[in-house]
C-alpha positions in Angstrom: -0.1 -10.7 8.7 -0.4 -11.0 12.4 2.7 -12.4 14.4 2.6 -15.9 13.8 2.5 -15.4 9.8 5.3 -12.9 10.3 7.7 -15.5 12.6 6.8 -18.2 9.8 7.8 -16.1 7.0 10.7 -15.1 8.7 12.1 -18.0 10.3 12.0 -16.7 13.8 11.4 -17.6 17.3 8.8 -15.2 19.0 10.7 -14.4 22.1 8.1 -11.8 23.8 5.0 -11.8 22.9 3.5 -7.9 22.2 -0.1 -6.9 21.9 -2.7 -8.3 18.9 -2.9 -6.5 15.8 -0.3 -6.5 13.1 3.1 -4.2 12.1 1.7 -1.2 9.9 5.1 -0.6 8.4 9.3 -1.9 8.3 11.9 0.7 9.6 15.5 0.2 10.3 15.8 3.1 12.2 14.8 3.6 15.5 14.3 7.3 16.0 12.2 7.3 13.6 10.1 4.2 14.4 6.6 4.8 15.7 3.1 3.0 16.5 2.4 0.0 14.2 6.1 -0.6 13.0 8.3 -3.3 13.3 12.0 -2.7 13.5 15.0 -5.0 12.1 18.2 -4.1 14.0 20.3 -4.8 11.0 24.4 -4.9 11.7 26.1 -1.4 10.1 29.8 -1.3 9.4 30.3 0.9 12.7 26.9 0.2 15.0 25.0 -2.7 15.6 21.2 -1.9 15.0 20.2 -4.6 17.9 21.3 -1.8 20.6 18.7 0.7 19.2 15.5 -1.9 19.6 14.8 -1.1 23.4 14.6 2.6 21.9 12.3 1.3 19.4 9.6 0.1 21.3 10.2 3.4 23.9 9.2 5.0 20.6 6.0 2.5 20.3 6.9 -0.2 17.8 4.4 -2.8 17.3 7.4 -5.3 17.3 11.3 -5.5 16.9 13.7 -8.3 15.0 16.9 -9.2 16.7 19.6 -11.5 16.8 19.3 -14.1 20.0 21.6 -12.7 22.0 20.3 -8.9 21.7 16.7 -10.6 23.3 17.7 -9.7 27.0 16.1 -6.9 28.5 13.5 -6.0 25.5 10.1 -6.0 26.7 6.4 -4.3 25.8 6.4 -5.4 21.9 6.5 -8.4 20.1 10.4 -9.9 20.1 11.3 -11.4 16.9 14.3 -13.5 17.5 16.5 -14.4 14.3 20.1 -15.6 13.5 20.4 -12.9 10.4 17.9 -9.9 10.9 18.3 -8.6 7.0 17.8 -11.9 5.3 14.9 -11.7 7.9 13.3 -8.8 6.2 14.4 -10.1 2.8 12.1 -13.0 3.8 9.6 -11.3 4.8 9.4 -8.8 2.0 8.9 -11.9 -0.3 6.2 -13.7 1.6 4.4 -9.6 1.5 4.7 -9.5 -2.3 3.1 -13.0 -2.9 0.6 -12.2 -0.3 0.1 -8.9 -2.5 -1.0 -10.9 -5.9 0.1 -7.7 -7.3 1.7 -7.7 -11.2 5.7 -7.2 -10.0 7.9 -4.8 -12.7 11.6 -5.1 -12.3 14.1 -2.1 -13.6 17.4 -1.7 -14.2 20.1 -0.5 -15.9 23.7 1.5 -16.1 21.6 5.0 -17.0 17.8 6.0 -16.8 16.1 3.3 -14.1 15.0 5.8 -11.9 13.3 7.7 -14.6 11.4 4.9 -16.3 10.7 3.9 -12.8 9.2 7.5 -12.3 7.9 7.8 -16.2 6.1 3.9 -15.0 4.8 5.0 -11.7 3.0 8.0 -13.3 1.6 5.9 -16.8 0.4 2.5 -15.5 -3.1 2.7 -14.5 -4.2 1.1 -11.2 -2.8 1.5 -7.9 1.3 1.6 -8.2 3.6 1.1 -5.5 7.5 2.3 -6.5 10.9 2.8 -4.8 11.3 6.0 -2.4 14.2 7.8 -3.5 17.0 5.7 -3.6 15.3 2.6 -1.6 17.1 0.3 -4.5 19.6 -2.1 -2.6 19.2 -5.4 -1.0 18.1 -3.2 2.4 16.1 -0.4 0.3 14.3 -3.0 -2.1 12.7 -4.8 0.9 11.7 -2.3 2.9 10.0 -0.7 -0.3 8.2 -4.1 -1.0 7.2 -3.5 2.8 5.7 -0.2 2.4 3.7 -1.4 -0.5 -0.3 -1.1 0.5 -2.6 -4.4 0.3 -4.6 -2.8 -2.8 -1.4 -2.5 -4.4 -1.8 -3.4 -8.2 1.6 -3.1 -9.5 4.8 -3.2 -7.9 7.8 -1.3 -10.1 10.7 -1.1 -8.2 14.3 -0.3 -9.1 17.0 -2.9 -8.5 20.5 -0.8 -7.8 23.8 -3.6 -8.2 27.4 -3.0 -7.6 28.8 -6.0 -8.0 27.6 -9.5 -9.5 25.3 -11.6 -7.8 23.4 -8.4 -6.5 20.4 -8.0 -9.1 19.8 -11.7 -8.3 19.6 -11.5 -4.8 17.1 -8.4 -5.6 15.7 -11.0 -7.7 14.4 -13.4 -5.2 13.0 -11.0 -2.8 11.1 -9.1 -6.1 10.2 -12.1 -8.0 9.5 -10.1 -11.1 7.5 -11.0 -14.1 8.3 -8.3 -16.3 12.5 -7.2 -16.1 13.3 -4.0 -17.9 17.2 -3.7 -18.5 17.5 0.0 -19.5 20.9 -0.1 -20.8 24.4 -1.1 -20.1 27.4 1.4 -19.7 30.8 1.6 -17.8 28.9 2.3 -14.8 31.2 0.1 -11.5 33.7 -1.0 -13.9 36.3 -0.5 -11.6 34.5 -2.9 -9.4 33.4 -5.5 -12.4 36.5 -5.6 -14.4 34.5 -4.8 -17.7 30.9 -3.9 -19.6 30.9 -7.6 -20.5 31.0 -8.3 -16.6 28.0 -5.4 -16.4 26.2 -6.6 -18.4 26.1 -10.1 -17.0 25.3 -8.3 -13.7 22.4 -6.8 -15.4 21.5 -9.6 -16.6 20.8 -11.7 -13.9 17.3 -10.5 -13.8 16.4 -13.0 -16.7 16.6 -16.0 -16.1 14.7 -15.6 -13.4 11.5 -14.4 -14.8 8.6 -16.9 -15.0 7.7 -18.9 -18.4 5.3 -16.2 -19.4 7.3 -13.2 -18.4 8.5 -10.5 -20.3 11.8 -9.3 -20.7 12.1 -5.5 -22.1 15.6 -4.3 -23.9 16.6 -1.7 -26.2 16.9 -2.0 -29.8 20.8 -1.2 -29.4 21.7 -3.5 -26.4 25.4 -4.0 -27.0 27.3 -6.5 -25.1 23.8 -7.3 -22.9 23.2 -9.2 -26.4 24.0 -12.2 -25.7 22.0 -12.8 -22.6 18.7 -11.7 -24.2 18.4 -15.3 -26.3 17.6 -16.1 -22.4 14.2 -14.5 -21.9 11.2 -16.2 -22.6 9.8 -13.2 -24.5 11.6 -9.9 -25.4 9.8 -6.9 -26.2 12.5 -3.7 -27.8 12.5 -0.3 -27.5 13.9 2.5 -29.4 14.0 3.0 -33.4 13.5 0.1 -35.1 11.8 -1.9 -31.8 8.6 -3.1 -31.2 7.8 0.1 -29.0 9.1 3.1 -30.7 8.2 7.0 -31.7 7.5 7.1 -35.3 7.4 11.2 -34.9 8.1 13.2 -32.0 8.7 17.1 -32.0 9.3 19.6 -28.4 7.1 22.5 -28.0 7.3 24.8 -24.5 9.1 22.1 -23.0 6.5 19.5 -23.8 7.7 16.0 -25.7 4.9 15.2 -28.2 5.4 12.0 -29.7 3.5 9.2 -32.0 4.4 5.8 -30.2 4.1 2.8 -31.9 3.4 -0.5 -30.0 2.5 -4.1 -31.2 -1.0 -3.3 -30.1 -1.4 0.4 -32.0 -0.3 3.4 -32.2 -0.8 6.3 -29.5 -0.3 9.8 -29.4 1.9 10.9 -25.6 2.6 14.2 -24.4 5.0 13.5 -22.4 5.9 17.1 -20.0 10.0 17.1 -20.6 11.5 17.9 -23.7 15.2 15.7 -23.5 15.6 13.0 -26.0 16.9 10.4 -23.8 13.7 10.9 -21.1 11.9 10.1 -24.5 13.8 6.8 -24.6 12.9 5.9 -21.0 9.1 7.0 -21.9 9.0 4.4 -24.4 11.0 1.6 -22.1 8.1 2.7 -19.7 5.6 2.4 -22.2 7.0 -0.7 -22.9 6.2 -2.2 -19.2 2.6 -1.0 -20.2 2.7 -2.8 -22.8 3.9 -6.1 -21.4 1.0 -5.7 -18.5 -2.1 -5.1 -20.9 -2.2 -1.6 -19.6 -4.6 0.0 -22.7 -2.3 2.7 -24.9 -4.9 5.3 -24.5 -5.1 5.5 -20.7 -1.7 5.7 -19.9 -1.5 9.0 -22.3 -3.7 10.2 -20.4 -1.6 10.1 -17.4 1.5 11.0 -19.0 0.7 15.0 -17.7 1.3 13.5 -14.0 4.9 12.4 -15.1 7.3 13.6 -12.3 11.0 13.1 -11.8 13.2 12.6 -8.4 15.4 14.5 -7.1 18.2 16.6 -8.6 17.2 14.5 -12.2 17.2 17.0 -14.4 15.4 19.6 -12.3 14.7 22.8 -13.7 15.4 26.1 -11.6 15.0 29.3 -12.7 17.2 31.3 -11.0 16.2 34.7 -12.1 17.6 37.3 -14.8 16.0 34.8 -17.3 18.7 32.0 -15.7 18.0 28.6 -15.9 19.7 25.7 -14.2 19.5 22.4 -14.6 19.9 20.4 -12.0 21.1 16.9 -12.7 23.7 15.7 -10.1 22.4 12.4 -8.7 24.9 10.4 -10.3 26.9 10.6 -13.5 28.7 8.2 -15.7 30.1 8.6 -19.6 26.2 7.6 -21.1 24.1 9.8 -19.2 27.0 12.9 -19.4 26.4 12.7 -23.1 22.8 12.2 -23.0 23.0 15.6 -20.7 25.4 17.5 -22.7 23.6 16.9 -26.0 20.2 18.2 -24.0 22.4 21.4 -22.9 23.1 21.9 -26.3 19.3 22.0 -27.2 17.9 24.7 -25.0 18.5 28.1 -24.1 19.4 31.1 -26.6 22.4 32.8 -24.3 25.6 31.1 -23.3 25.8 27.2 -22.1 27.8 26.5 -19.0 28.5 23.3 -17.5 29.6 22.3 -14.5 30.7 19.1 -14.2 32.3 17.0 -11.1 34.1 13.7 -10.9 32.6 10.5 -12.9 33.2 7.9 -10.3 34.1 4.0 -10.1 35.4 4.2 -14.1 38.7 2.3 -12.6 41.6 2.8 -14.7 40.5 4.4 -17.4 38.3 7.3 -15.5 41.3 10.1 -16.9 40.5 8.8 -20.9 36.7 8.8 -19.7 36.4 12.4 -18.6 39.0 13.4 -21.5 35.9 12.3 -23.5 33.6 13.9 -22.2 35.2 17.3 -22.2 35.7 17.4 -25.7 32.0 16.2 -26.5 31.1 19.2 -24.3 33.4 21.4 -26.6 31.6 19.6 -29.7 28.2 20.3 -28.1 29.3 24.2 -27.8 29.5 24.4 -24.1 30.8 28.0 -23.9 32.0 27.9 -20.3 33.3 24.5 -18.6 33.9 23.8 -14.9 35.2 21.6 -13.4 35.2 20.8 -9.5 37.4 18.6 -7.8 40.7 17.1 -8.9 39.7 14.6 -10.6 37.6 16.9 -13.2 41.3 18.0 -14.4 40.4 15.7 -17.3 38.0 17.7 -18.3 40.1 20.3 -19.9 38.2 22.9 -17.8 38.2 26.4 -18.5 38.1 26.5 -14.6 38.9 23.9 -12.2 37.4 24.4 -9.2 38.5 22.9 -5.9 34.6 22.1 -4.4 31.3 22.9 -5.0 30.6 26.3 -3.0 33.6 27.5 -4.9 31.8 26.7 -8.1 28.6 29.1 -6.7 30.6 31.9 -5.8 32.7 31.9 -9.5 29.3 31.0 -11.2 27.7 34.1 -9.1 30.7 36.5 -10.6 30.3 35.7 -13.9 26.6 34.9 -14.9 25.1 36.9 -17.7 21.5 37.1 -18.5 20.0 34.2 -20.4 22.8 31.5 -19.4 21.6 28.1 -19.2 23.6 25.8 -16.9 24.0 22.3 -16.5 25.1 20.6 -12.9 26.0 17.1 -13.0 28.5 15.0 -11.3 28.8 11.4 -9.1 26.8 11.6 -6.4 29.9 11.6 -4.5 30.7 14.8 -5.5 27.9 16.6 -3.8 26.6 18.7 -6.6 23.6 19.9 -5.0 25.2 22.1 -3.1 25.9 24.1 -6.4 22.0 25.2 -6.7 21.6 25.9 -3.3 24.5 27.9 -2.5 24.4 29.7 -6.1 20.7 30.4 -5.1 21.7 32.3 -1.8 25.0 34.2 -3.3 22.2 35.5 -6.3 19.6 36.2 -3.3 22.0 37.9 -1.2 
């Protein structure tokens, strides 16, 4: 798109004109902006991303967005002038993805969209474009739609809400014609009110989806039942769905499963061995199914399967100590689904380490209550807890912060000891590895 299709799509007044080409790439931060890119100085709660633009272009950007009055004194790249930068982007993330022609996959969910994003990414043949990390919100979606390269095939991206109204404004930049809802848990009920209200959140996605889209659920959907009679086809996953494992059995860590699909029967080997990755292997299977994508081929790519970051990473940490690492986020669903996967591995003692569940609203305390005593009924030998709120827990230690967890971890570890990390993002879990790593080392 050179810079007259860009203004159009847009809405903006070219203020300077810059030099011919086209922008290579969308960034919204300036010291990391280069040759090719085009920077939207987006308003922040503290700084206003119009003062960083001149340092922009210093840095080489093909081209910067700005409010009108921010236009002054920027000069040597093309000036993109626009009452509301983001929606800007937003704009102009749309217009990219119909220019694309690529097949568009929606996902999201209380628990498990960023996995059967990953699982997705890695099965779908073709040339797939995904969310970086976290690059989920009404900033991170656009700017991922962006990056996406012109011989993209599919687009799978992962639509992050916290609050209603938010999966549809995802919606409209995205355009969708496949919507996987993973699942719906008290994940933001203090800011909804209730998993009737997150539900309708989540479900914002379908009505939205064209007259031959595809709208993919599981078997047990709960109270995101009632929206489903919305969706112009529904495909289920899980146990008695339309996409489903009709036998599965773990060996060395490997998930080998018979799925079953409207169009045949497959055998995966999928390279994880916790039930609930095998539940977002068949949602992802699913999307496969709902884009035509043959059965046989995407087994065959199921050995490139990776996960993000701190999702149930695996560290061996020596003395035949394994850690799993799995403290990206936390709610009461995917604690459970963690727990019961502690439970399943390991022959010495099971430790867990758990840190706050956050935004459960008023009933967080009955929430982590919960969960301590399934870690009991799961035989957790050892629970800790870090951070007040992990009182609920019942912990056999209650820690105040995360290097305190590493240094008691570090006194008391025994041979064979498998330990799960997991907690609210908020928490900072990750600092439990690392530090644990260097007391061990040290």
């Amino acid at each position: 798109m050179n810079a007259e299709q860009i203004a159009a799509a847009m809405g903006a007044e070219i203020a300077v004109e810059g030099v011919a080409g086209s922008a290579q790439r969308a960034t919204i931060d300036s010291g990391a902006s280069g040759p090719g890119d085009l920077f939207f100085g987006l308003r922040g709660a503290t700084r206003d991303g119009c003062e960083f633009a001149p340092a922009a272009v210093e840095a080489g950007a093909w081209g910067v967005v700005v409010r009108p009055e921010c236009v002054e004194g920027i000069g040597g790249a093309w000036v993109f002038s626009v009452a509301d930068p983001l929606a800007a982007m937003q704009a102009l993330a749309r217009a990219w993805r119909r220019a694309l022609g690529a097949r568009v996959v929606g996902v999201t969910g209380s628990v498990g969209k960023t996995s059967v994003k990953d699982i997705a990414r890695a099965l779908l043949p073709g040339r797939v474009h995904a969310n970086r990390e976290n690059l989920n919100t009404e900033i991170g979606l656009p700017l991922t739609v962006l990056e996406a390269p012109e011989d993209s095939d599919v687009l799978v991206l992962e639509m992050a809400m916290r609050g209603a109204g938010q999966i549809a404004e995802l919606v409209e930049i995205a355009e969708p014609e496949v919507a996987v809802i993973t699942n719906v848990g008290p994940v933001h009920v203090e800011l909804l009110g209730s998993i009737e209200a997150i539900a309708a959140a989540k479900a914002e996605v379908i009505p939205a989806l064209p007259a031959d889209g595809m709208a993919i659920a599981p078997v047990a959907a709960g109270e995101l039942e009632p929206h489903l009679s919305l969706a112009p086809r529904l495909l289920r996953f899980g146990s008695g769905g339309d996409v489903y494992a009709s036998e599965s059995r773990v060996v060395d860590g490997v998930t080998e499963a018979m799925v079953e699909t409207p169009g045949g029967q497959q055998v995966f080997h999928f390279p994880f061995a916790e039930a609930h990755n095998l539940e977002n292997a068949l949602a992802a299977v699913a999307i496969g199914v709902a884009l035509g994508s043959p059965l046989a081929e995407m087994a065959d790519r199921a050995a490139s399967i990776g996960f993000s970051r701190f999702r149930g990473e695996r560290l061996e940490i020596g003395n035949g100590i394994v850690l799993v690492n799995d403290c990206y986020n936390a709610n009461p669903v995917s604690m459970r689904a963690a727990l019961s996967h502690l439970a399943s591995i390991g022959e010495g003692r099971r430790i867990a380490v758990l840190g706050e569940m956050a935004e459960l609203g008023p009933g967080a305390p009955g929430y982590h209550r919960e969960i301590g005593v399934s870690a009991r009924a799961d035989g957790v030998d050892l629970l800790v807890g870090v951070g007040g709120p992990a009182r609920d827990y019942d912990p056999d230690d209650l820690v105040s912060d995360p290097l305190e967890a590493a240094e008691l971890l570090a006194a008391q570890l025994e041979p064979g000891d498998t330990i799960l990390v997991k907690g609210s993002r908020s928490a900072g879990l990750e600092a439990v590895a690392e530090e644990l790593k260097g007391l061990l080392d040290g």
